[in-house]
C-alpha positions as CSV (number, residue, x, y, z in Angstrom):
1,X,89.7,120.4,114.5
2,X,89.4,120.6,118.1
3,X,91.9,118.1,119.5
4,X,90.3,114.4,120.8
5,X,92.7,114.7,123.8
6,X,91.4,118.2,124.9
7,X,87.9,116.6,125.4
8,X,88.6,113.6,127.1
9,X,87.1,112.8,130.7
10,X,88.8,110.4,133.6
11,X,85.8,108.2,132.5
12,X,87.5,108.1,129.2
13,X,90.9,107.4,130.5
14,X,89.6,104.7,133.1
15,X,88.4,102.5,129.9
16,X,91.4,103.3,128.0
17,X,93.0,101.5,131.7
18,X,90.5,99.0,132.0
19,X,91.3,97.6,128.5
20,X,94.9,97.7,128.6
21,X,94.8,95.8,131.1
22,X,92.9,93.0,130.1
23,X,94.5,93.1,126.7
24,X,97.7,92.4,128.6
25,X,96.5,89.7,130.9
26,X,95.2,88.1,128.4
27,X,99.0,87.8,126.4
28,X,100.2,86.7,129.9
29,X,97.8,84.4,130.2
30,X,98.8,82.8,126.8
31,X,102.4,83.0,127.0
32,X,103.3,82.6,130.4
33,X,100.5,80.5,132.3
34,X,99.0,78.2,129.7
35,X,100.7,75.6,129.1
36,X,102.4,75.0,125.8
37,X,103.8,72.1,124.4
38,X,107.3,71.3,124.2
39,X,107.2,71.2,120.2
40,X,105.3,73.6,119.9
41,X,106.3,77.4,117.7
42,X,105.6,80.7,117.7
43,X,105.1,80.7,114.3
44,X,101.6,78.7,113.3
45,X,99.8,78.8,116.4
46,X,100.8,74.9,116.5
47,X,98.1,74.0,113.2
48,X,95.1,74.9,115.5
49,X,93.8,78.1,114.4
50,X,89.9,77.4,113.1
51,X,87.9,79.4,110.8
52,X,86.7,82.5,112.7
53,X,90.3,83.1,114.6
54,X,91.6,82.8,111.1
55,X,89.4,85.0,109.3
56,X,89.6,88.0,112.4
57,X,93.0,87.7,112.7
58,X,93.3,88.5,109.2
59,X,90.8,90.9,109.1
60,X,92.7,92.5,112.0
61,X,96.0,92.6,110.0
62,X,94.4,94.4,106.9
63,X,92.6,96.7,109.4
64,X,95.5,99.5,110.4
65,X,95.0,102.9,111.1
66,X,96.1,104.1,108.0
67,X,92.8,102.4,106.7
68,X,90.7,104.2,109.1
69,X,91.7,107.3,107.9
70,X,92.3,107.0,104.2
71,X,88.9,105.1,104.1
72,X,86.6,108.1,105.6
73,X,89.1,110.4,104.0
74,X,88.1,109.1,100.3
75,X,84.4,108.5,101.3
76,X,84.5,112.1,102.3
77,X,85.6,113.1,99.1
78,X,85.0,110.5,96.3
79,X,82.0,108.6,98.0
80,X,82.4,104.6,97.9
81,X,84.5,104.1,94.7
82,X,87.3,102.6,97.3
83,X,85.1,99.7,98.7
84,X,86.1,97.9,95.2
85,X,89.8,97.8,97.9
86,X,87.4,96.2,100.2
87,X,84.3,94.0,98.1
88,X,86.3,93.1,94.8
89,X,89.0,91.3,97.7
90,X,86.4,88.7,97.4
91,X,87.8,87.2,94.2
92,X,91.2,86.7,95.2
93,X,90.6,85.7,98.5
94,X,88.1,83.2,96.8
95,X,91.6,82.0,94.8
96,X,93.4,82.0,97.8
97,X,90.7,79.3,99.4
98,X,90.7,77.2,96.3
99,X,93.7,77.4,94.5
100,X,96.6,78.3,97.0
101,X,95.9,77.4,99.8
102,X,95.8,73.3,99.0
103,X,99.5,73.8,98.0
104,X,100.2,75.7,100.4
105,X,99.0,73.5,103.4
106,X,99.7,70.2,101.2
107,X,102.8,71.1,101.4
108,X,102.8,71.5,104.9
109,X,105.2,74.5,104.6
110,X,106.0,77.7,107.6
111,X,106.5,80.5,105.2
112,X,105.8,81.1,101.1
113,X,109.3,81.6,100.5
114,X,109.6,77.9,101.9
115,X,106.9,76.9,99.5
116,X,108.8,78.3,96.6
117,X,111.9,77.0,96.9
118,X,110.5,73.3,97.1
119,X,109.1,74.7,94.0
120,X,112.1,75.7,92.1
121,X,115.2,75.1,94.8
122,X,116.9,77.0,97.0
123,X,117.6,80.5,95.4
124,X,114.3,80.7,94.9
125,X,113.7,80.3,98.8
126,X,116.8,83.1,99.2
127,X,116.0,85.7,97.1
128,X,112.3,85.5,97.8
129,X,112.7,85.5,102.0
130,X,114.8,88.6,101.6
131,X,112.0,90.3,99.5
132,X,109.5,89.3,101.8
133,X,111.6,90.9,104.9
134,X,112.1,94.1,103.1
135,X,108.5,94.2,101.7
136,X,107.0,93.9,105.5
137,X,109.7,95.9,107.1
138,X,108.6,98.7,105.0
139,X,105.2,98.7,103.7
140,X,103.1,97.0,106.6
141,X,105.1,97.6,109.5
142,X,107.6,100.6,109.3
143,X,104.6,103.0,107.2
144,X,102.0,101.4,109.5
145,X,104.0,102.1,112.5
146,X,104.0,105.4,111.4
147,X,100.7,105.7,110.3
148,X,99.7,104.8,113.6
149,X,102.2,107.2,115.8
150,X,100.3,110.2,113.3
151,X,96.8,108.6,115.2
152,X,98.0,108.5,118.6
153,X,99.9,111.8,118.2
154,X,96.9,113.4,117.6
155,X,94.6,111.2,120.1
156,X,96.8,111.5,122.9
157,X,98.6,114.6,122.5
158,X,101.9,113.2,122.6
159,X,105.3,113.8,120.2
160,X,105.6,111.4,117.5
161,X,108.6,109.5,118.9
162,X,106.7,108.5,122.4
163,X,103.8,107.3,120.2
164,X,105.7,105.2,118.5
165,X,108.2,103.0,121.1
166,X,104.7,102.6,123.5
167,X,102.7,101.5,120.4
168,X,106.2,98.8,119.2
169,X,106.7,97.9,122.9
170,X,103.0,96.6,123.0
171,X,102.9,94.8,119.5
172,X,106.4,93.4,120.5
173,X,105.5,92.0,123.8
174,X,102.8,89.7,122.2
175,X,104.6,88.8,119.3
176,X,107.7,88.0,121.1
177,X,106.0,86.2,123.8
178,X,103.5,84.4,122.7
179,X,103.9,84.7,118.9
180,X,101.2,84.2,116.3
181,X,98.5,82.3,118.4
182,X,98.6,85.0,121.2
183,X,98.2,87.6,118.9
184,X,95.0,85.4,117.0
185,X,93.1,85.4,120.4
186,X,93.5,88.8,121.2
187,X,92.6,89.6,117.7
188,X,89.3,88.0,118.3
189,X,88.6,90.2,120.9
190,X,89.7,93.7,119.7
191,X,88.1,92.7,116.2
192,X,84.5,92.4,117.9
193,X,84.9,95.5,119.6
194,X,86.3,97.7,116.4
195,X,83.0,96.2,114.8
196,X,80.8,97.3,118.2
197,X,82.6,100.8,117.9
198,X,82.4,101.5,114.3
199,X,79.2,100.4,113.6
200,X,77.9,102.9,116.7
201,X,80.0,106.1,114.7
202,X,77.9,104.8,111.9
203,X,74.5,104.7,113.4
204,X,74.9,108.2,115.3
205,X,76.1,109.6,112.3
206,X,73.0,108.4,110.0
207,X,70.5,109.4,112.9
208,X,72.5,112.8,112.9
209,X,72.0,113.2,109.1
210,X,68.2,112.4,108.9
211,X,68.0,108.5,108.0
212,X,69.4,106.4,105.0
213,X,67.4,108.2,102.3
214,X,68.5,111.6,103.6
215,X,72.2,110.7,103.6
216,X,71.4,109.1,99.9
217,X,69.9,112.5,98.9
218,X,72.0,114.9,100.8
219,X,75.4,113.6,98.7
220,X,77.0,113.8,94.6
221,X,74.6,111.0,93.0
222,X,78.0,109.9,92.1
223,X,78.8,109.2,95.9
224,X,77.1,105.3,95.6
225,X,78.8,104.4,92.9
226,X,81.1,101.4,93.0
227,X,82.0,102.4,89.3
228,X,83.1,105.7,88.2
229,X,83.5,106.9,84.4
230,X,86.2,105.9,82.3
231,X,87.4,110.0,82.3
232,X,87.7,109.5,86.2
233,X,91.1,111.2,86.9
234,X,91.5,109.2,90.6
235,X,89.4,105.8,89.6
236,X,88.2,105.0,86.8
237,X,86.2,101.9,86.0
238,X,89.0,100.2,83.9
239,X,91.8,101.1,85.9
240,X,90.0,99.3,88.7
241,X,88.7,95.9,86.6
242,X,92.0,95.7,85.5
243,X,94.9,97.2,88.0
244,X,93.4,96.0,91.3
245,X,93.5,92.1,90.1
246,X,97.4,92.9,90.3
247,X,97.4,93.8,94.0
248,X,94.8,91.6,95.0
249,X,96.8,88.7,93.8
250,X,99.9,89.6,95.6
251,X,98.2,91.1,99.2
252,X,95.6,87.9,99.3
253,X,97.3,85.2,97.8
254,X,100.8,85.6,98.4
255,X,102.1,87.8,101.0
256,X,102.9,86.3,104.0
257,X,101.5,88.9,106.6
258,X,98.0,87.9,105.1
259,X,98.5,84.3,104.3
260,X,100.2,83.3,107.7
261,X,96.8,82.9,109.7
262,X,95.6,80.4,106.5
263,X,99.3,78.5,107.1
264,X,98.3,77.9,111.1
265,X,95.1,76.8,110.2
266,X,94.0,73.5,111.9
267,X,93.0,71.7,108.2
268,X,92.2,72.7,105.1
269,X,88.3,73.1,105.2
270,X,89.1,75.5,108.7
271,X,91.4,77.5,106.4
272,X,89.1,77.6,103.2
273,X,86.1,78.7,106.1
274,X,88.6,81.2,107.5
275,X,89.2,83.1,104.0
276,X,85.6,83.0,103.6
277,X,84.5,84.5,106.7
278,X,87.6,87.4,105.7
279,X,85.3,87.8,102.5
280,X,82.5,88.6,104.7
281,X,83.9,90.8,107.3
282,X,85.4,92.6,104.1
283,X,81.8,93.5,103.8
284,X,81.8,95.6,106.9
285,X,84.8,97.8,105.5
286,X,82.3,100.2,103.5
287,X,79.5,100.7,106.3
288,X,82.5,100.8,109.0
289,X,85.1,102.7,107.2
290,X,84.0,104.7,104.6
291,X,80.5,106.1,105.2
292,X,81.9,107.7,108.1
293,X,83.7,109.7,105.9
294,X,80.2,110.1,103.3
295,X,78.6,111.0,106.5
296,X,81.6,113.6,107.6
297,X,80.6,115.2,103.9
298,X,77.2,116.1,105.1
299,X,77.4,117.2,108.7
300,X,80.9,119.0,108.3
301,X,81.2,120.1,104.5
302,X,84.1,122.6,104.9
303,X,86.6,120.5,106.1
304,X,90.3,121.5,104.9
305,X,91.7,118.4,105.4
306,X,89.8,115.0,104.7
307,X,92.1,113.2,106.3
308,X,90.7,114.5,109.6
309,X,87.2,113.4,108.6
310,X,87.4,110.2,110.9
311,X,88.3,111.9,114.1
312,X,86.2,114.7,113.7
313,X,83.2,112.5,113.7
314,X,84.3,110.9,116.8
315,X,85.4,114.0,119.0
316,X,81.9,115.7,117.9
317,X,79.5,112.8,118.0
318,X,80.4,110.2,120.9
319,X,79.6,111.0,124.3
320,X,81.8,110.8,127.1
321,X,83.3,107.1,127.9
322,X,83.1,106.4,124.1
323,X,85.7,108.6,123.5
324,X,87.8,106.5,125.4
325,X,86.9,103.1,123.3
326,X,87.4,104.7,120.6
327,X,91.1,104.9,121.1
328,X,90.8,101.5,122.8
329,X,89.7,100.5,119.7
330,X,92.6,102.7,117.5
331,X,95.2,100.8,119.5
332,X,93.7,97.9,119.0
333,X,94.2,98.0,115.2
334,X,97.5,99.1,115.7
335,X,98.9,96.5,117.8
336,X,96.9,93.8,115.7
337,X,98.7,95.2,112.6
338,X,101.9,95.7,114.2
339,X,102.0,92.4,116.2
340,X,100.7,90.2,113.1
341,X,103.6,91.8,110.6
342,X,106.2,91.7,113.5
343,X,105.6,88.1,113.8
344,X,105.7,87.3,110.0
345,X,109.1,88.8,110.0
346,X,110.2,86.5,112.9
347,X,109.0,84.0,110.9
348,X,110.7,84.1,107.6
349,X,114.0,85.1,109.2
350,X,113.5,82.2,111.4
351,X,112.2,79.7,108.8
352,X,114.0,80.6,105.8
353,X,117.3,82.0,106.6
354,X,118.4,80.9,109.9
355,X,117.0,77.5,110.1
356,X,117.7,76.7,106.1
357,X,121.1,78.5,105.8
358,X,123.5,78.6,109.2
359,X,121.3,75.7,111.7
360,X,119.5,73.6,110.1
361,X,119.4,71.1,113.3
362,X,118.6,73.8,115.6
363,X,116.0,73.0,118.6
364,X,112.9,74.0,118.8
365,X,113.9,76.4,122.2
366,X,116.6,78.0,119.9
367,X,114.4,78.6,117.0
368,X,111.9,80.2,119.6
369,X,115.0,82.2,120.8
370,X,115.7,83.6,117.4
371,X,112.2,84.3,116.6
372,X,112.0,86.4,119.7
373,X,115.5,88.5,119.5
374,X,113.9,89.3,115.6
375,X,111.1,90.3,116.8
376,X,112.6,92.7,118.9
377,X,115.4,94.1,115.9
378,X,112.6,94.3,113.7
379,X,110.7,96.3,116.2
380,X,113.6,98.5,116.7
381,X,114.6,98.7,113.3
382,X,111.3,99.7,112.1
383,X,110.7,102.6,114.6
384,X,114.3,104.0,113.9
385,X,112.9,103.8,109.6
386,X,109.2,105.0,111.2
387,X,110.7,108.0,112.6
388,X,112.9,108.9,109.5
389,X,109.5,108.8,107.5
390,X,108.2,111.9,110.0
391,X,110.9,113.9,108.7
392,X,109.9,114.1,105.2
393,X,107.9,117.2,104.8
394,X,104.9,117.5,102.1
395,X,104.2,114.0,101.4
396,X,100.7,112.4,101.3
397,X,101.6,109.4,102.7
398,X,98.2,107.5,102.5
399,X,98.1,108.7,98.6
400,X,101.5,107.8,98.0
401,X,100.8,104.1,99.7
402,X,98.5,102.5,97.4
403,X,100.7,103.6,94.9
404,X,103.6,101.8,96.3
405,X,101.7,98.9,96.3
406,X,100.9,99.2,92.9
407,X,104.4,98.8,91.9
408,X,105.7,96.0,94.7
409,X,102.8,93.9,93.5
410,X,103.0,92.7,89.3
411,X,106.7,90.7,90.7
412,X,105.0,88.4,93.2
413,X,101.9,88.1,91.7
414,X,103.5,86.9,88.2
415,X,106.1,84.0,90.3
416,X,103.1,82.9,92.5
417,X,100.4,82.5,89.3
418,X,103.2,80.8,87.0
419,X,104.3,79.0,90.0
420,X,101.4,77.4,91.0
421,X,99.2,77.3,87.8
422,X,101.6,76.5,85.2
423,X,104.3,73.5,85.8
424,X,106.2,74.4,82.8
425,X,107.4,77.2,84.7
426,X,110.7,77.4,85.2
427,X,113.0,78.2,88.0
428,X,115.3,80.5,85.9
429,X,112.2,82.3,84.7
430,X,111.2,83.0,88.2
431,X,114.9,84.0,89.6
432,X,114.8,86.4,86.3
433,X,111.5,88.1,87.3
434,X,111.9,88.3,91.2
435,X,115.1,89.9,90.4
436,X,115.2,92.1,87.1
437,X,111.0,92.5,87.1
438,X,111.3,93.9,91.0
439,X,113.9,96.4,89.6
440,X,111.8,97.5,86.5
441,X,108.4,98.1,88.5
442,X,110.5,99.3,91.2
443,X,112.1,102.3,88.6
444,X,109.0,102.6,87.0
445,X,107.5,103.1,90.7
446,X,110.5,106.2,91.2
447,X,109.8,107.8,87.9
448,X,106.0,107.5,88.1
449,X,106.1,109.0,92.2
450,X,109.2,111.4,92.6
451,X,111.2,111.9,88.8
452,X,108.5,112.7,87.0
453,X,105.5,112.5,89.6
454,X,102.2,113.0,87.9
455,X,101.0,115.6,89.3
456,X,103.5,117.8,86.6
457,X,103.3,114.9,84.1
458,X,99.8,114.1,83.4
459,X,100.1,112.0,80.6
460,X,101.4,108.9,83.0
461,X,98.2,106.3,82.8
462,X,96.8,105.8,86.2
463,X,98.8,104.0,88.7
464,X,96.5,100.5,88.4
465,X,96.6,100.8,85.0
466,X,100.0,101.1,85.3
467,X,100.6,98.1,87.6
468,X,98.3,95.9,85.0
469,X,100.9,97.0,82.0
470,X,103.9,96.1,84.0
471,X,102.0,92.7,84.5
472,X,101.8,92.1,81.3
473,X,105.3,93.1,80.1
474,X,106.8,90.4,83.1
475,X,104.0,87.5,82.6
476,X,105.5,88.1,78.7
477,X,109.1,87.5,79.9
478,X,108.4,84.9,82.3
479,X,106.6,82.7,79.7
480,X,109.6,83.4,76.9
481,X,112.2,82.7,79.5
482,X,110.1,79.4,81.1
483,X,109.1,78.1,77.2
484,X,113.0,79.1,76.0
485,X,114.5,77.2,78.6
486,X,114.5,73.3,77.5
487,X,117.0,72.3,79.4
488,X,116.1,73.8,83.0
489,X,114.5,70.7,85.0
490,X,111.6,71.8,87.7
491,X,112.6,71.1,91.1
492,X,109.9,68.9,93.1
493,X,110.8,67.7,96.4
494,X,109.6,64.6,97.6
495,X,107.7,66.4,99.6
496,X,105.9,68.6,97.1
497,X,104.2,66.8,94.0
498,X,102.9,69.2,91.7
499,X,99.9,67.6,90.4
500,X,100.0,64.8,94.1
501,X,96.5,63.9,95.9
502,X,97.6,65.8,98.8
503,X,97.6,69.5,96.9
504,X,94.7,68.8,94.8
505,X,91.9,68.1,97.3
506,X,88.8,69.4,96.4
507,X,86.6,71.9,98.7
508,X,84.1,70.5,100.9
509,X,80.3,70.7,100.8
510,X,80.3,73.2,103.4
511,X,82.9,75.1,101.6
512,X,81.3,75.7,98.9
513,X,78.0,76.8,100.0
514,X,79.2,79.0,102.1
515,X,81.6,80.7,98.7
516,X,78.5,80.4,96.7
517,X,76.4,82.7,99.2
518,X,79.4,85.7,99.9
519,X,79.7,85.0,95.6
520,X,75.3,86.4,95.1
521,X,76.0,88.7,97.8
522,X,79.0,90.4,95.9
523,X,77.3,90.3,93.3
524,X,73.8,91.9,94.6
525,X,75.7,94.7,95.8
526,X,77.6,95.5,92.7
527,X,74.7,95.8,90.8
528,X,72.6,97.9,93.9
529,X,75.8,100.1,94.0
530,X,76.4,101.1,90.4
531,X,74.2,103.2,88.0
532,X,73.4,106.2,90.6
């Protein structure tokens, strides 16, 4: 592949300037000028996000480069089988507007961990904030950090180490600074223009190809199918129905990278509006990230690495100037990723550990302070783990990811479903599955990836189904444990009434007609995309 940087023009490097600036004015702007109220966090964006901030900003912390590539990388191979990751979201996010998220804000809690140990005490709270730390440390910030220096290394031209610090000293300086609501209005921004951007690589790429029906003809029938047979070695049908439920539980509705926006949110109907506009941007994913790779297939079949299908569509179809948006746009996701997981890391050190254990009278300007100084460890922390990553030789790291996921899902997803839908649910049942079930999926995860890694094991099921089987085995033990456990008495502070008016209010009008359109739409495409 001829190198991005190679063809770049000072036009291109002028809007890469341009843009860098403004993005950085703007964070001033918000941190520095504006003025802020003396009570007022880091953390929430002070209860005053509304729906479309909400619903970009979490768009924008799903949206990494890792995505960008893995996306047009499997459409270049597989066709649109992944944009069930992207369209069958719609479900869980649906849960998350309905079902979660009147706890979550009814409770009027900062983090989930916080939310759990009203739930079922203080352990809870303990064990769970250190899961969270270590599960955003590694798999969204530290992997996307790296992710993301692989991008720029090959954008730029520059060694992996420089890619990285310039990429953490950006994401840092608006998560540290101005915290979660300076990061939601320049997410608003770079959002907009990653749509603008993509959806031109699209266009060119269709006009390049002949039109819509000569793409549709010019591809595997198999290509438009959201559904793949059940003999599928990489996705089958069932593996998907039942395995992605698992992950899509845990990324939507319970981890706090993706749920933080919904927490800032200015009321409940703003938040339930938010998730719904997420549903519909999710939309965008397939014509945005994936047929790029479809249309990669076409105009440059001989490619030796599909990973490279995304940048070889832009270094060989945008014209000067759009070269340099393009990266504009790269960065963008990065620092959006980086800055949004950065500052939910702040926020459950913060929240749950240093508030709740060692000051709980602390001030509002010390609890700023310590935000900030973790927001600056993490960063550090994460490039030292990102740049230990680039040393391991001969792993396919964007394979390897969804399977990690796989396995640090069935845990959460099993506390936060018993947690919230059953109130028999008991805390020693949850203690027992955050600790012992994390270990089991975790070994299961080792011996399925690196003791006996499938490649030289075929008979392993697929790594969904695999995920949905160790969901079942844990939901198992958490009901015996909760239903053998007569004596344990739930914990409910005053604060959190399991079945109170305040956690039980019902959707709006406007809620729900807006869910019942994005619900005929889902379902519209799954039956236009299925049957080629």
């Amino acid at each position: 592949m001829n190198s991005i940087y190679n063809s770049l023009k000072p036009i291109d490097f002028a809007v890469v300037g341009v843009y860098l600036l403004l993005l950085f004015g703007l964070a001033y702007w918000v941190s520095f000028v504006k003025k802020r109220k003396p009570d007022e966090n880091l953390f929430l964006a002070q209860h005053s996000l509304k729906w479309y901030s909400i619903g970009l900003n979490m768009w924008g912390t799903n949206v990494g480069p890792s995505m960008l590539i893995a996306s047009a990388s499997i459409g270049y191979t597989t066709g649109i089988v992944a944009g069930n990751f992207a369209w069958y979201a719609f479900v869980f996010i649906l849960l998350l507007a309905v079902v979660f998220a009147p706890k979550y804000l009814g409770a009027k809690v900062w983090t989930l961990p916080e939310f759990m140990g009203k739930r079922f005490g203080d352990k809870t709270r303990n064990v769970l904030a250190w899961y969270t730390l270590i599960t955003i440390l590694i798999s969204w910030l530290s992997l996307g950090l790296f992710a993301g220096g692989i991008l720029v290394q090959q954008l730029l031209n520059v060694p992996m180490w420089q890619s990285v610090i310039a990429m953490v000293l950006v994401a840092t300086f608006f998560a540290a600074s101005g915290g979660l609501k300076a990061i939601a209005i320049t997410n608003v921004f770079q959002m907009i223009l990653l749509i603008i951007v993509s959806l031109t690589l699209t266009i060119i790429g269709i006009e390049k190809v002949g039109g819509l029906s000569a793409l549709y003809h010019k591809v595997p029938a198999n290509y438009w199918n959201l559904f793949l047979p059940s003999n599928d070695k990489n996705y089958p049908w069932m593996a998907i129905v039942l395995g992605y439920p698992i992950m899509g539980v845990w990324f939507w509705c319970t981890e706090q990278s993706m749920v933080q926006s919904v927490l800032g949110a200015k009321n409940l109907e703003q938040g339930q509006l938010g998730a719904n506009f997420i549903g519909w941007l999710k939309i965008l994913d397939v014509p945005l990230f994936i047929i790029p790779g479809v249309l990669c297939f076409v105009l440059f079949p001989h490619l030796k690495d599909p990973d490279q299908a995304y940048l070889v569509m832009v270094t060989n179809l945008f014209p000067q100037g759009m070269k340099g948006l393009i990266i504009v746009v790269l960065i963008a996701a990065l620092v959006s990723n980086i800055g949004s997981s950065l500052n939910s890391v702040s926020t459950v050190f913060t929240m749950d550990i240093f508030v709740k254990k060692y000051k709980p009278q602390a001030t509002n300007k010390e609890i700023i302070k310590i935000g900030r100084w973790v927001t600056v460890w993490s960063a550090i922390l994460s490039v030292l783990i990102a740049l230990a990553i680039n040393s391991i030789k001969g792993l396919n790291l964007f394979d390897v990811f969804q399977s990690v996921l796989g396995f640090l899902a069935p845990p959460m997803s099993v506390v936060f479903l018993f947690g919230v839908l059953w109130k028999k649910t008991t805390a020693k049942a949850v203690n027992a599955i955050l600790i012992y079930g994390t270990i089991f999926s975790i070994l299961i995860g080792v011996l399925y990836l690196w003791v006996f890694p499938v490649a030289n094991y075929p008979g392993w099921p697929n790594f969904l189904l695999l995920s949905f089987y160790i969901f079942v085995i844990l939901s198992a033990v958490a009901f015996l444990i909760s239903y053998a456990d007569k004596n344990s008495t739930i914990q409910l502070a005053d604060s959190f009434d399991f079945n109170g008016e305040a956690l039980s209010i019902k959707p709006t009008k406007k809620v729900w007609i807006w869910w019942g359109l994005l619900i005929m739409v889902m379902i519209a495409l799954y039956i236009i995309f299925n049957g080629h």
